[in-house]
C-alpha positions in Angstrom: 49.7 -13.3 77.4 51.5 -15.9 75.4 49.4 -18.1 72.9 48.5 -21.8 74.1 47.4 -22.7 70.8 50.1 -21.0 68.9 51.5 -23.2 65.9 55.6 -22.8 65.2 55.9 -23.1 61.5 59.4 -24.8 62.4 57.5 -28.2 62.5 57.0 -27.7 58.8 60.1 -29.5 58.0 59.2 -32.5 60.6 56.0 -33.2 58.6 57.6 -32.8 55.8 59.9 -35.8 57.0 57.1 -37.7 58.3 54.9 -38.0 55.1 58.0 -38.2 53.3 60.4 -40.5 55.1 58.0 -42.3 57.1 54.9 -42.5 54.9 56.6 -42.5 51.6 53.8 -40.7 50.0 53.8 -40.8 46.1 51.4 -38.8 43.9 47.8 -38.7 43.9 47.5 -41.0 47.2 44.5 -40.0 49.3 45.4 -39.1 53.0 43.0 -39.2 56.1 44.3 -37.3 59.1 41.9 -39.0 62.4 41.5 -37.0 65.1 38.4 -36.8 68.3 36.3 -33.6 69.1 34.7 -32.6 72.2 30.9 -32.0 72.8 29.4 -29.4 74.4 29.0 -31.6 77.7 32.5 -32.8 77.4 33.5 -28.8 77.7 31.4 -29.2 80.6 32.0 -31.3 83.0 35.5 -33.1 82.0 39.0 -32.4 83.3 40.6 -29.0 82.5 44.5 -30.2 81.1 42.7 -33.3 79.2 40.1 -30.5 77.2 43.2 -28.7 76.5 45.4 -31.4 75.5 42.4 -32.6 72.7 41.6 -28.8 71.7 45.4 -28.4 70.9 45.5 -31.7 69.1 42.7 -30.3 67.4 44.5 -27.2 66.2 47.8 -29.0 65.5 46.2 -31.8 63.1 44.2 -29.2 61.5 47.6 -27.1 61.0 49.4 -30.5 59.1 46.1 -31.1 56.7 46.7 -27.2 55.5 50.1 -27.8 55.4 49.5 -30.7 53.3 47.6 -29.4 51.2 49.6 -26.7 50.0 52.7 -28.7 50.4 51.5 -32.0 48.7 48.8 -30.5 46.2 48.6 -33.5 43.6 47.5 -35.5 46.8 43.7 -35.6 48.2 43.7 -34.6 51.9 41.2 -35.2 54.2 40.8 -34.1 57.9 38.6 -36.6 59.7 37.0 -36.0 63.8 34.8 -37.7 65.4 33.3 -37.3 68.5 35.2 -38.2 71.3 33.8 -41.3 73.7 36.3 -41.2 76.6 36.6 -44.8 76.4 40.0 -46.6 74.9 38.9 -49.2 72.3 35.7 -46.1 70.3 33.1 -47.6 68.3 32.6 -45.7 64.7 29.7 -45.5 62.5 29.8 -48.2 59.6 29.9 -45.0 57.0 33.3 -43.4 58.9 35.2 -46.7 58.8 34.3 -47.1 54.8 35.7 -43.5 54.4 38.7 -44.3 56.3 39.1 -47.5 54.6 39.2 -45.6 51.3 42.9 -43.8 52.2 46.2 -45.1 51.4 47.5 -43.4 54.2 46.5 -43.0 57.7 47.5 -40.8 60.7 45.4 -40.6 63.6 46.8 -38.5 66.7 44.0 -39.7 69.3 44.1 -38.4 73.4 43.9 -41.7 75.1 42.0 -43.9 72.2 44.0 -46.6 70.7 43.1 -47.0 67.4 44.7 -50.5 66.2 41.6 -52.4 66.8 40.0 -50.6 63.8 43.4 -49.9 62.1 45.2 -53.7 62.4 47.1 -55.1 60.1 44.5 -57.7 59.0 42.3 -54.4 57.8 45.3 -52.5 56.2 45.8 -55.7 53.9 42.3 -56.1 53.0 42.2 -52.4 52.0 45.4 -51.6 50.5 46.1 -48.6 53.0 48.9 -48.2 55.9 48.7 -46.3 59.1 50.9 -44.5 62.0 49.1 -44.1 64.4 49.5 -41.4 67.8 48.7 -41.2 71.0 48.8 -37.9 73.1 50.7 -36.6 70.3 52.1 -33.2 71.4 53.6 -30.2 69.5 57.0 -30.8 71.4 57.2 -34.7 69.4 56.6 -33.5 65.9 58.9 -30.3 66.8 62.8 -30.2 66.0 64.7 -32.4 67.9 61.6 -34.1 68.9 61.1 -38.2 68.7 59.6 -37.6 65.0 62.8 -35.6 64.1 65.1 -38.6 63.6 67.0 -40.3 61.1 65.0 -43.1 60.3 67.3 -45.2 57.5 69.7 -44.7 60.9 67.3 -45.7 62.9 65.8 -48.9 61.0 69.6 -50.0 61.1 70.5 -49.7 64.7 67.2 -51.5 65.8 67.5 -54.2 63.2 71.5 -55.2 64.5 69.8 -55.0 67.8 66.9 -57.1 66.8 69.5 -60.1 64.9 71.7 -60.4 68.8 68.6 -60.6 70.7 67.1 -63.3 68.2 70.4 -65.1 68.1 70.7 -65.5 71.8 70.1 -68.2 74.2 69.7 -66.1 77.0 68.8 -61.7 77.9 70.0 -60.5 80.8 69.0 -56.8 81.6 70.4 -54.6 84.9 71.7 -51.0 86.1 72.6 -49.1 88.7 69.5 -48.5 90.1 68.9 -52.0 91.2 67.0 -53.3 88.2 68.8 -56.7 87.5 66.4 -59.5 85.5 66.6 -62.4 82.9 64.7 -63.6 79.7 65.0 -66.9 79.0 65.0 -68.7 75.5 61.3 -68.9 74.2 60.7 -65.3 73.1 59.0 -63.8 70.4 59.5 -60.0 68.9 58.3 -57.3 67.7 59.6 -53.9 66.1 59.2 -50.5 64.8 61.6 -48.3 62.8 59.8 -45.9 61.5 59.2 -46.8 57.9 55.6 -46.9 56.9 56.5 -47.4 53.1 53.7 -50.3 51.7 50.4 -51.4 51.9 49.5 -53.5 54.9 52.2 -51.4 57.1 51.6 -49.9 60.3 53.5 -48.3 63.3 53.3 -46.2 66.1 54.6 -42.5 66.1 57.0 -41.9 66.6 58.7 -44.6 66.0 61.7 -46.7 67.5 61.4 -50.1 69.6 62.0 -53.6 69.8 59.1 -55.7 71.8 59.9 -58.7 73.7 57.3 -61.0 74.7 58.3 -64.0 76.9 57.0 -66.1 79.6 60.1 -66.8 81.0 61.1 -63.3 82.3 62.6 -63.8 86.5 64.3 -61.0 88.8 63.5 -57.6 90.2 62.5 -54.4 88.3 63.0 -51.0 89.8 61.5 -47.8 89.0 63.0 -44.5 90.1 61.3 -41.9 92.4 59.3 -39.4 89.5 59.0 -41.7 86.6 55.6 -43.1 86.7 53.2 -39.5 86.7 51.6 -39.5 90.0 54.2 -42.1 92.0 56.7 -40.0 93.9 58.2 -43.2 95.4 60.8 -46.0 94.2 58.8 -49.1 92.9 60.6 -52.3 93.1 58.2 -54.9 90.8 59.6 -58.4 92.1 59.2 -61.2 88.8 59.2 -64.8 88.4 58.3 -66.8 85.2 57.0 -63.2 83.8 54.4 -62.5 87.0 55.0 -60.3 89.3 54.4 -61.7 92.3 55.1 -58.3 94.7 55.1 -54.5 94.2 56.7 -53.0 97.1 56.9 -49.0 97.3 55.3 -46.8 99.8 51.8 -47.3 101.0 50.1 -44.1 99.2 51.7 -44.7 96.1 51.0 -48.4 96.2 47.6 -47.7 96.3 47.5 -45.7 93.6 48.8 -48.5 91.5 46.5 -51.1 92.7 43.7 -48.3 92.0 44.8 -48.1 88.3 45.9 -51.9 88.0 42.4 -52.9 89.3 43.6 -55.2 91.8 46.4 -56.5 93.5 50.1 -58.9 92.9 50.0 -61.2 91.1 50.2 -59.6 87.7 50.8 -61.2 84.4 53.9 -59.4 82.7 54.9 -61.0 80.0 56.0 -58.0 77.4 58.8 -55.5 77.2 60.0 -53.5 75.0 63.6 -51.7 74.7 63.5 -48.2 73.8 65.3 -46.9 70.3 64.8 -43.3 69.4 67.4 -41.3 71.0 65.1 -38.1 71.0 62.2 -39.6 72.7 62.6 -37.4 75.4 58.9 -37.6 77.5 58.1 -40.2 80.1 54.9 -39.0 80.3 53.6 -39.5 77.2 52.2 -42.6 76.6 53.4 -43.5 73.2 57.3 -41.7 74.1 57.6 -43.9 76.8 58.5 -47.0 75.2 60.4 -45.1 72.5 63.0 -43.6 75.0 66.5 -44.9 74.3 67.9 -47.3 76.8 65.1 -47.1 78.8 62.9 -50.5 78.9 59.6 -50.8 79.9 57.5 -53.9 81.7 53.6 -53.9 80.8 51.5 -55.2 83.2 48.4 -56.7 82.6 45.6 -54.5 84.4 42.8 -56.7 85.9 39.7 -55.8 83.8 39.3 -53.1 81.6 39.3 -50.4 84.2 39.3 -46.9 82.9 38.1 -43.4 84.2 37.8 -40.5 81.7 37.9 -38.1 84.6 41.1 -38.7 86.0 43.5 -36.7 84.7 46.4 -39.1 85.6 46.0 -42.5 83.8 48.2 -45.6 84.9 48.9 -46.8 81.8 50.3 -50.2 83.2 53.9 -49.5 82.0 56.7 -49.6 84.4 59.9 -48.0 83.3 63.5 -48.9 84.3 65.8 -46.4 82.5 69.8 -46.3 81.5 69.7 -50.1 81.8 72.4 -52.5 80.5 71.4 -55.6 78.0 73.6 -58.0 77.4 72.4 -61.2 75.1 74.9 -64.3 75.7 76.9 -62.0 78.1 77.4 -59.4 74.5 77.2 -56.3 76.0 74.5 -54.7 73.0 73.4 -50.9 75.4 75.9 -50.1 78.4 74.0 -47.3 80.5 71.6 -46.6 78.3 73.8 -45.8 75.4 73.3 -48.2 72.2 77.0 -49.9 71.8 76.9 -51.5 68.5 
């Protein structure tokens, strides 16, 4: 029977790389590792592949503290869980978020929890420490080849070029063969992530590897391919003007679905994007890969209310993918099919 929980000590290189590369840990630097547990009741009465998905979590973070330990011994390691509350934005005792503020570097690998509105950057300056932070990490991203497995000096370069067209231009234009064809106009802002966590007040997701986009002046049609949103087995054709999206129109099951997780029906405020970087992000099901995938861009909606069910094992995260898209910024062709040109 083969071993669920079974650790490949192959990923030993790739954390290597992280706390290394990413982290750019020096000597004696304290390091808190954040990840939930599950309560009796949670073994109980929650979903089967979510238990499993936190229990291997649980084994793999507990894996890279020994690791770290042995690997890194002039450094303090520190393994912290707490219990999981099934709810995105967790409270924490006053005493946790003092110990956690006391590291100089964090890495949390959370199931669904998002962390950054206890890790933020206004925190990480105030207490000297910086943060990567993962969601629904898996064994397969911190494996070789995985989205953590990247060149990230290569990486920081490619999405910096990237980053000084799309600044420079007057005007985005995004399309592909699929029938995704949209433009951004001039009053944009951005965002990015290369991967290098390397000073106080620093923080990123992981892995690493996107440039955001936020705009209100985002105008055509979006569509999604059959299989790319987990639970939607129809094309989704997301129909924008003046970053809203005024119409959804797929097949009646599958719209309902997305109205179910959306909390509500058109119109929907979508004002941010983000271009995928990292050409090994590989998973469009994981939540943090998603946005990470090269050539693949991705159009967050705004869900109406804070809507979320701990017993559904398929979350709508409110992303919707378009993927080997072309972007051109003042008619510069910068990704042709979803390959990176420059």
């Amino acid at each position: 029977m083969e071993d669920l929980f079974e650790i490949n000590p192959k990923i030993n290189p790739i954390i290597v790389k992280l706390f290394e590369e990413y982290f750019a840990i020096q000597s004696n630097e304290k390091v808190i590792l954040i990840t939930e547990y599950l309560s009796s009741e949670d073994l109980r009465y929650k979903p089967l592949p979510i238990l499993e998905s936190i229990l291997k979590r649980n084994i793999l973070m507990k894996y890279i503290a020994s690791f770290l330990q042995e690997r890194f011994h002039k450094n303090e390691i520190e393994l912290l869980a707490y219990q999981c509350q099934w709810v995105r934005y967790p409270k924490f005792d006053e005493k946790i978020m003092q110990k956690i503020y006391q590291a100089d570097i964090i890495f949390a690998a959370t199931e669904f929890a998002s962390l950054w509105h206890v890790i933020n950057v206004r925190k990480a300056k105030e207490y000297n420490f910086r943060a990567g932070l993962a969601i629904a990490l898996t064994m397969e991203t911190i494996s070789p080849g995985g989205a953590i497995d990247i060149n990230i000096n290569k990486l920081e370069n490619e999405v910096m070029n990237t980053y000084v067209k799309l600044k420079r231009a007057k005007k985005l234009k995004i399309y592909n063969k699929l029938g995704t064809e949209f433009e951004i106009g001039s009053n944009r802002k951005y965002f990015f992530e290369t991967g290098k966590i390397n000073y106080s007040g620093k923080l990123s997701n992981i892995p690493s590897g996107e440039i955001t986009i936020l705009s209100d002046e985002i105008s055509g049609k979006l569509v999604v391919p059959p299989g790319w949103i987990e639970g939607i087995k129809s094309k989704v054709e997301l129909i924008l003007e003046n970053s809203m999206v005024n119409e959804i129109n797929t097949n009646s099951d599958d719209a309902k679905k997305i109205f179910y997780g959306l909390n509500g029906r058109p119109p929907f405020v979508a004002r941010r994007l983000t271009i995928g970087m990292n050409p090994n992000a590989k998973n469009p099901f994981s939540i943090i890969e998603l946005e990470k995938m090269r050539g693949v861009i991705n159009l967050a909606l705004t869900p109406k209310g804070n809507y979320f069910n701990p017993f559904e094992t398929v979350i709508l995260t409110g992303h919707f993918p378009a993927p080997k898209i072309t972007l051109e910024a003042d008619e510069e062709v910068i990704i042709k099919d979803g390959k990176l040109i420059i």
